[in-house]
Structure formats: structure tokens, C-alpha cells
C-alpha positions as CSV (number, residue, x, y, z in Angstrom):
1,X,96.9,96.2,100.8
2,X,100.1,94.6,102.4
3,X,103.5,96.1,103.5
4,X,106.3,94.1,104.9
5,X,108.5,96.9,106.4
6,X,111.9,96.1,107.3
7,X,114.0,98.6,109.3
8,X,117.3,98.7,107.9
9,X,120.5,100.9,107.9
10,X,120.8,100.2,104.2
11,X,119.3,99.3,101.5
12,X,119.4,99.4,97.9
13,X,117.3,98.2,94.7
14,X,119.3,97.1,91.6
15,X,117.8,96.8,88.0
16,X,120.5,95.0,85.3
17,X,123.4,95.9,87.8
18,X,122.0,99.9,88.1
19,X,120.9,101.4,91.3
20,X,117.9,102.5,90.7
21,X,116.9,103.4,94.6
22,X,118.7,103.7,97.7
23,X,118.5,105.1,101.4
24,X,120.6,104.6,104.1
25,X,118.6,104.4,107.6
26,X,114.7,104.0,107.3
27,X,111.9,101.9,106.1
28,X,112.1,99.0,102.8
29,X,108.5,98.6,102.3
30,X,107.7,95.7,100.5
31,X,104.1,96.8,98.8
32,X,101.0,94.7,97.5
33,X,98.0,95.7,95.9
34,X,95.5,92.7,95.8
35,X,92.0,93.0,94.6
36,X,89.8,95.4,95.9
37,X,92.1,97.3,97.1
38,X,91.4,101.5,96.9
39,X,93.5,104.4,97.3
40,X,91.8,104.7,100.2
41,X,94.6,101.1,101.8
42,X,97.0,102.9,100.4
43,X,96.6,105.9,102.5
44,X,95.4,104.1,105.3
45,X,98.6,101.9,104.7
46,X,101.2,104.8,104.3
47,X,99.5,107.0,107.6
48,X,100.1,103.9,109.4
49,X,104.2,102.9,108.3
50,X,105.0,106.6,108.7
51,X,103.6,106.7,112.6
52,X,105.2,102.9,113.3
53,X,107.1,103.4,116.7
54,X,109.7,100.4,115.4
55,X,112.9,102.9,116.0
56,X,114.8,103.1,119.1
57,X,114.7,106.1,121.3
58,X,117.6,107.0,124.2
59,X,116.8,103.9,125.7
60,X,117.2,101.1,123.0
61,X,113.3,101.1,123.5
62,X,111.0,101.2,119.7
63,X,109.3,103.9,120.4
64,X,110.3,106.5,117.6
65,X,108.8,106.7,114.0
66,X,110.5,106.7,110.3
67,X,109.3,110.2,110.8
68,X,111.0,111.0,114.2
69,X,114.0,109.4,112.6
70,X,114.4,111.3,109.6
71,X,114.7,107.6,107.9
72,X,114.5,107.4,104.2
73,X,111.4,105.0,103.0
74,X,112.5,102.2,99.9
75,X,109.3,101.3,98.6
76,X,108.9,98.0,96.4
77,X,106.6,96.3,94.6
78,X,105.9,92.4,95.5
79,X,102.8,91.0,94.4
80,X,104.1,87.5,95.7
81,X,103.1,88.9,99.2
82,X,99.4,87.9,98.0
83,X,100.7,84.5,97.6
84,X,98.2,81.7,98.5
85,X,99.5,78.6,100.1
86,X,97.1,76.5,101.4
87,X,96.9,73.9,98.8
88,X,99.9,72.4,97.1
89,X,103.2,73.1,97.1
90,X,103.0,76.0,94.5
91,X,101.6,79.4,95.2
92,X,98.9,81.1,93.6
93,X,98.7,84.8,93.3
94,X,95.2,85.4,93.0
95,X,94.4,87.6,95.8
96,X,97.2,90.3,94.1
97,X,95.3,92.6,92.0
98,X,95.6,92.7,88.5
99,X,98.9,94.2,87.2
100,X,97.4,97.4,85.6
101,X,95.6,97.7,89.3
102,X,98.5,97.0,91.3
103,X,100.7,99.7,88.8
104,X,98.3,102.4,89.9
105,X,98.0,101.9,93.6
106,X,101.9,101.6,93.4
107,X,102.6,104.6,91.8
108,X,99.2,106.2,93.9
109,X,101.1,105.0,97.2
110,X,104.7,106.7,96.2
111,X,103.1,109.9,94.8
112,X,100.9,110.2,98.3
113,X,104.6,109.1,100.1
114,X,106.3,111.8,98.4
115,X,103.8,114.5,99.5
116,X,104.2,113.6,103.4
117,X,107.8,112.3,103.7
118,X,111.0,113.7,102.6
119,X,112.6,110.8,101.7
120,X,111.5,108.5,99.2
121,X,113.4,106.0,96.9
122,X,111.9,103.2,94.9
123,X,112.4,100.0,93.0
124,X,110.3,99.6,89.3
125,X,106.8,98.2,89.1
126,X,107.1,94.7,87.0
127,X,110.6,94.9,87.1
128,X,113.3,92.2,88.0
129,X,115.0,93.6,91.0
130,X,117.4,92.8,93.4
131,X,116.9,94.1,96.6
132,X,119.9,94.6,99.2
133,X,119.2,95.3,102.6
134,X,120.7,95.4,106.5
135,X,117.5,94.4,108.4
136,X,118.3,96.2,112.2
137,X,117.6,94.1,114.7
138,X,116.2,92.5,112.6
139,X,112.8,94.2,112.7
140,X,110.3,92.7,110.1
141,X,106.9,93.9,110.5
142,X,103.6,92.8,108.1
143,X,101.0,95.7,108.4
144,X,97.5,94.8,106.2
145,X,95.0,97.3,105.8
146,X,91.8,95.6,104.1
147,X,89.1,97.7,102.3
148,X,86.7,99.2,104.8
């Protein structure tokens, strides 16, 4: 499973011009499912982004969690993080797990993130979305978690 987290001060998920999630400071978590993938990643996946030490304490130093923060998490579906580029100059998706498979370890991620964090907004599996953000920093971070 793969999660490209961006700390932001903002962001926002827009479906035909409607705001369908938004949080001010926290976490966007870009989230893909490929194949093989368990609930097992996604737990593994979501214990790890909620400990992440990528906010700033007193010091300006990243050493404070989304937790620690009280940030809001923005989680969003991307299979095109599964993207395969090493032949040609157009990606194959492959690696993502099918879309039933990658709609259940979604919705299984932001059910388990609901239970353990306060603040959860999200985009809609499948859907076309336009995301809005304000990367701080910028801080972009790719966290993997393969099957055991």
C-alpha cells in the first residue's frame, strides 16, 4: 500500500464544483491499494502516518505528529501512484489492485482512520476530483508498506 502525505495548512477535494472534503492544517494522504495488498498495509500504513514526526515543534524542528498537532487527515484515492514507468512513455497501472480491491482497502483504511483520529475528511473512490492543497514547506513524504 502507498501514501504520499503532504503536510498542508489547507486543503480541499472538489467533485463537479462541490466540496466534498476539507481540513485546514494536517495530512492529504494520497492512498493506493495495489495487489496483494491486506488490511493488514492499511493498518500498518495508517499507525505509521498518524506517528510521522513531519510537524514542527517550538523550534521549527519536525518532530511532532498529525496527532500531536491536532491536524485534520484528507485521505484520497490515487491508483496512478502504482504507476509503472519503466518501459515507454505511457504508464501502466498494473501493480494497483483491482478497483473492487482498492474500493475496500479505501473505505477499510478511512473506517480504521476514523476510529483512531478525530479528524477525517475524504475525497470519493473512482471519482473525478480536484484536489486543492497548500503543501507547508513543502513537505512531501511517500511511505510504502508491502505485505509482510
Amino acid at each position: 500500500m502507498i501514501g504520499l502525505l503532504q503536510r498542508v495548512s489547507e486543503a480541499r477535494v472538489r467533485i463537479a464544483g462541490e466540496v466534498v472534503g476539507e481540513i485546514g492544517c494536517g495530512l492529504l494522504v494520497l492512498l493506493c491499494a495495489e495487489r496483494g495488498d491486506t488490511d493488514a498495509e492499511a493498518d500498518r500504513l495508517l499507525a505509521k502516518l498518524l506517528k510521522l514526526r513531519i510537524f514542527p515543534d517550538a523550534d521549527g524542528k519536525m518532530n511532532r505528529s498529525v496527532q500531536d498537532v491536532a491536524g485534520g487527515l484528507l485521505v484520497v484515492s490515487q491508483f496512478t501512484l502504482a504507476a509503472d514507468t519503466a518501459g515507454g512513455t505511457r504508464p501502466g497501472f498494473s501493480r494497483a489492485a483491482p478497483p473492487a480491491e482498492g474500493e475496500r482497502l479505501y473505505d477499510y483504511f478511512v473506517a480504521r482512520a476514523r476510529t483512531a483520529h478525530p479528524v477525517v475528511q475524504t475525497g470519493r473512490f473512482g471519482a473525478d476530483m480536484q484536489v486543492h492543497l497548500v503543501n507547508d514547506g513543502p513537505v512531501t513524504i511517500p511511505v510504502t508498506v508491502r505485505p509482510a
